[in-house]
N, C-alpha and C positions, 0 to 999 in steps of 0.2 A: 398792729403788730401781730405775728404769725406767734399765738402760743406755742404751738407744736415744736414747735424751734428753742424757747427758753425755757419753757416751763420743765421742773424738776418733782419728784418727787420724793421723799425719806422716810422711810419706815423705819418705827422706831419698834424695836424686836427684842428687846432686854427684860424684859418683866419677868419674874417668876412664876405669876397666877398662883399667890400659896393659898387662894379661895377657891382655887378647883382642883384642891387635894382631893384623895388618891389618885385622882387623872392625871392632873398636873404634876411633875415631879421637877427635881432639879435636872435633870438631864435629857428631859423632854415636857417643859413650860407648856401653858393653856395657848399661845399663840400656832405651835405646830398639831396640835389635837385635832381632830375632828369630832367635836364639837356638837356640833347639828349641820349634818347634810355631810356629803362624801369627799368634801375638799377640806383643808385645814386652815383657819382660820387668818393667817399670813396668806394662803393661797389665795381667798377672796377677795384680801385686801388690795392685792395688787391686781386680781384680776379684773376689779369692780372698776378700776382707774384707767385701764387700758385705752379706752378711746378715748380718751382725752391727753394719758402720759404713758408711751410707748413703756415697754420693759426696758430698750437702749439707757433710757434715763430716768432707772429708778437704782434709787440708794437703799440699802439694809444696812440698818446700825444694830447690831446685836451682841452678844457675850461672847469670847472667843470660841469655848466651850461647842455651842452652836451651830458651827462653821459647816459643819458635815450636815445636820438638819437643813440650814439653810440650803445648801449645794444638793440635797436630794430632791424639798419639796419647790424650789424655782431654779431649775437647772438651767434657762436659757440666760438666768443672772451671770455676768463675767465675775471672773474674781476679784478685779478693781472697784465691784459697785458693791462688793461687800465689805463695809467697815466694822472691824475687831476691837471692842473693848474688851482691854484685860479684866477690869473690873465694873462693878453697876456703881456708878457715882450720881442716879436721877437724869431728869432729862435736858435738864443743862448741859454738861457736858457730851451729853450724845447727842444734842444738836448743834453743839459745836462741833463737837469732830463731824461732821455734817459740812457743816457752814464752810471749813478750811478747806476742805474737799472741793466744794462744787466754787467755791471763792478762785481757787485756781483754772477752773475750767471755764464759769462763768459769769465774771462779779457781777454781770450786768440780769443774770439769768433770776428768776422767780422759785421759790421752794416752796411746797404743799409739805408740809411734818404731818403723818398718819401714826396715831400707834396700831399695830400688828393686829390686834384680838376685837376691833369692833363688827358687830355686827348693823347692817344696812340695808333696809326692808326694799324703800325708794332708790334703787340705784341713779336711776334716769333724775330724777329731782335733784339727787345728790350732784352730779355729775355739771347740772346746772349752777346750782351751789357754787360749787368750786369753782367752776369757769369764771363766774363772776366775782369771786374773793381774788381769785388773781388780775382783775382788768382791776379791779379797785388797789389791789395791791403794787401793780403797775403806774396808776394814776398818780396816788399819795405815797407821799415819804409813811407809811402809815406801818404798823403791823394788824396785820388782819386774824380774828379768830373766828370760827364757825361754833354758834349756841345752836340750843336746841328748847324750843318752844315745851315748855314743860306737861307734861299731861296729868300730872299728882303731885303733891305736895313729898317728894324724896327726898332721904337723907342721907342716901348715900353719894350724892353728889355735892360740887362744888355750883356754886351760881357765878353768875354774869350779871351784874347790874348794869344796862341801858339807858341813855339819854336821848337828847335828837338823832333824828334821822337825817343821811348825810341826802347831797340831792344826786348824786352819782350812783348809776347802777338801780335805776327808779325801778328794773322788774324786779328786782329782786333789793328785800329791805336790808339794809343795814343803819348798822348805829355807830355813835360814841359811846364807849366803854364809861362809866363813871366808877366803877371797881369791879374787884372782885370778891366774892365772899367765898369761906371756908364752908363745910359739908355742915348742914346747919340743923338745928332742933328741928322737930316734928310740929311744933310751933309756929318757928320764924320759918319752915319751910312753906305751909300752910299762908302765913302770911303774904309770901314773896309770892306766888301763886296767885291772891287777891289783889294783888298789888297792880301785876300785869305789865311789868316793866324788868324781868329777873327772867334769864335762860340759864339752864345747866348748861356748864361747862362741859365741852367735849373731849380737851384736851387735842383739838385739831386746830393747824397752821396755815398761814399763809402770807407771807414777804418777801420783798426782794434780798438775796445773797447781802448786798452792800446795806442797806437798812438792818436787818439782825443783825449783821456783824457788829455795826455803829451802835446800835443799842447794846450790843456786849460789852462792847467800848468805856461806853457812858457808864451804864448801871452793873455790871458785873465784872470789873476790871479783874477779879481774882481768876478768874475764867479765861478771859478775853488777854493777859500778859500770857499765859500758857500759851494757849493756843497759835499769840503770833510765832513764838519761840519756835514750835511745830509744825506750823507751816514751812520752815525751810528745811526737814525733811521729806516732805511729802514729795515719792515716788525718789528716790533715794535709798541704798542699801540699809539706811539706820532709821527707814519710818517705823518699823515696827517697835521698836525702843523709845524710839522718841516717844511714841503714845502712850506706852508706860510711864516714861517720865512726868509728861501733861496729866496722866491722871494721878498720878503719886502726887502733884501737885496745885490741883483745883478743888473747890472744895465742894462736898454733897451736897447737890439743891435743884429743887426742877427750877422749869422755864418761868413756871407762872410765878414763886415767888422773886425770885432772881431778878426777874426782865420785867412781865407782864404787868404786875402789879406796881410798877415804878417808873414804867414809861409813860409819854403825855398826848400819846397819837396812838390811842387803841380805837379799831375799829371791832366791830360783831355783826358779821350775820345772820340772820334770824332762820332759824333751819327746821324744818318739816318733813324729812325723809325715813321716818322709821328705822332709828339710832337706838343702837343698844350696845353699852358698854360691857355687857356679859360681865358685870363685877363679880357675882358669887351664883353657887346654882339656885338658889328662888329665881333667878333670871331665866332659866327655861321656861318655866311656866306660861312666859309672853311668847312661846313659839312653836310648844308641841302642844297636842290635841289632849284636854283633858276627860278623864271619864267620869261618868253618873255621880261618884263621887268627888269628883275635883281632885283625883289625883293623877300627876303628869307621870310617866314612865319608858325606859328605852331599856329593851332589854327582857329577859324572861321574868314574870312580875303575878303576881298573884295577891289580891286583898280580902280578908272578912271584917264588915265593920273597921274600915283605916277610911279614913279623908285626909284631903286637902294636904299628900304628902308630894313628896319629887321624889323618885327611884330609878336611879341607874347602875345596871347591873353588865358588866362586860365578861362575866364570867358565873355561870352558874343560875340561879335563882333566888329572889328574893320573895319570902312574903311577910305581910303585914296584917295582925291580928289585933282590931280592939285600939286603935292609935290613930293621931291625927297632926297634921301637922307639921309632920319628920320630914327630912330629906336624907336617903341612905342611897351611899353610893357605895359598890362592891365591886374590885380590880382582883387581879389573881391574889394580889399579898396584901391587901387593905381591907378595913370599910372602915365607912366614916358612918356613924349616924348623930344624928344632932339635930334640934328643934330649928327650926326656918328661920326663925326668929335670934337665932344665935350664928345666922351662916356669913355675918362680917366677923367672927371672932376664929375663925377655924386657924388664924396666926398664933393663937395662944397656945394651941394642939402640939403645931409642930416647932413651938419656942418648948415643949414642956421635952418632946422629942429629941431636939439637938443636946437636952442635958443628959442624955442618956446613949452610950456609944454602941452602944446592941440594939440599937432602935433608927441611927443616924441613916441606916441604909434603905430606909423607907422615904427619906426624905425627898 
């Protein structure tokens, strides 16, 4: 079978990024950023896919809010391949409205789900990756997810516990799923690591149109009653209501608990591509050049006696005296500074922020 022909792609473009505050904001999220390097993060995603999944057939699922980001940073996107949530309901629902979409154009058709903001060292590897999740995905009634060979015992990820290996797609390994597990202690991360049988989760996709759907079916029927509903608007003067209505009416939940975790045919490929989910800034550190000191910087930067900090500065100058450890980021109207070690909690900053209405406008 000619992939070129069925294969689809969907980017999932709804995230907030509130761990790349002051960058990240509400009205321009860490997926349209530049990041690292001169393209913005949605930019690479899609551009890294292209020889395998034309632009003709690729989908953006993102906030309605958005729509003009979107239409600026992939302008050769139509307006039909851009799908508008009124609101963020997780990635359940925005890979349903996904699924209804490309279910009308191609039930028979194959879907890659990307979210927007990864970063990907091995494109060429990747590329292979995926080619092969979708022949296996073709093959098996199966749902296919791509792990990632862990290189530290992380806790800011979710795992994939593996089983046997299937015999299909022998250059490239895959397994049986035997769970998944939540973002786990420094411990049991440690563990899973010696264990040799656990990949981080990447939160990337791979099935056929009519298998997701059927697993909606089955295991998320509060999803999956919506969505048939909505399908008989789709391209219709009342789709855009209708999707209000679907979402005023499905409930908050990603994929993986919803679906993944409760279906009986998961598949995992084993992945090697220099994956980085950029969750919060200590995550630069794996990608710019550090100094004498171990400290990364982008931007005008000055240190006496400072290590092992992150500094980005898009406006002005920063220095660092006598400290170690920080990550301080400076935008025209912010900074953030805060210990590295605290850079998954930067939610509690701007939860302390939205209680304060002379402050909301930062957010």
């Amino acid at each position: 079978m000619d992939k070129s022909k069925n294969l689809y792609a969907v980017i999932m473009a709804g995230g907030v990024g509130e761990r790349f505050w002051p960058q990240s904001r509400q009205h321009i999220p860490k997926q349209f950023l530049k990041i690292l390097g001169s393209r913005t993060l949605i930019q690479k995603t899609v551009e890294r896919i292209a020889p395998l999944i034309p632009m003709e057939r690729v989908w953006v699922v993102s906030n309605q809010k958005h729509e003009s980001l979107i239409r600026s940073q992939l302008p050769k996107l139509k307006k039909n391949q851009i799908l508008l949530e009124p609101f963020g309901k997780n990635t359940a629902p925005c890979i349903g409205l996904a699924v209804a979409f490309l279910n009308k154009i191609d039930p028979e058709g194959i879907m890659v789900v990307l979210p927007a903001d990864h970063l990907i060292r091995d494109e060429k590897e990747f590329l292979k990756m995926l080619k092969a999740a979708a022949d296996i995905a073709d093959q098996e009634e199966s749902l296919v997810t791509l792990g990632i060979k862990p290189e530290e015992p992380e806790t800011g990820y979710g795992y994939i516990h593996f089983g046997k290996p299937i015999k299909k797609g022998a250059n490239t390994p895959f397994f049986h799923v035997q769970k998944f597990v939540e973002k786990p202690t420094l411990q049991k991360a440690k563990a899973y690591l010696k264990d040799g049988h656990y990949l981080w989760n990447s939160g990337m996709f791979v099935w056929r149109v009519k298998t997701i759907l059927k697993a909606f079916q089955e295991h998320l029927p509060q999803v999956y009653e919506p969505l048939e509903e909505f399908k008989k608007a789709i391209g219709t003067r009342g789709e855009k209501k209708a999707i209000l209505k679907m979402y005023e009416a499905v409930p908050k939940v990603s994929i993986d608990y919803g679906v993944m975790e409760k279906a009986a045919s998961i598949l995992v490929g084993s992945g090697d591509f220099g994956w980085d989910d950029l969750g919060a800034w200590p995550g630069l550190e794996r990608h710019l050049k550090k100094d004498n000191q171990g400290n990364v910087a982008r931007g005008a930067f000055v240190s006496v006696d400072a290590d092992n900090s992150i500094v980005l500065s898009q406006d002005g100058i920063v220095a660092l005296l006598g400290v170690k450890n920080l990550v301080v980021v400076k935008t025209k109207d912010a900074v953030l500074v805060m210990g590295k070690d605290r850079a998954q909690d930067v939610k509690a900053v701007l939860e302390k922020m939205k209680g304060c209405a002379e402050y909301k406008k930062y957010l």
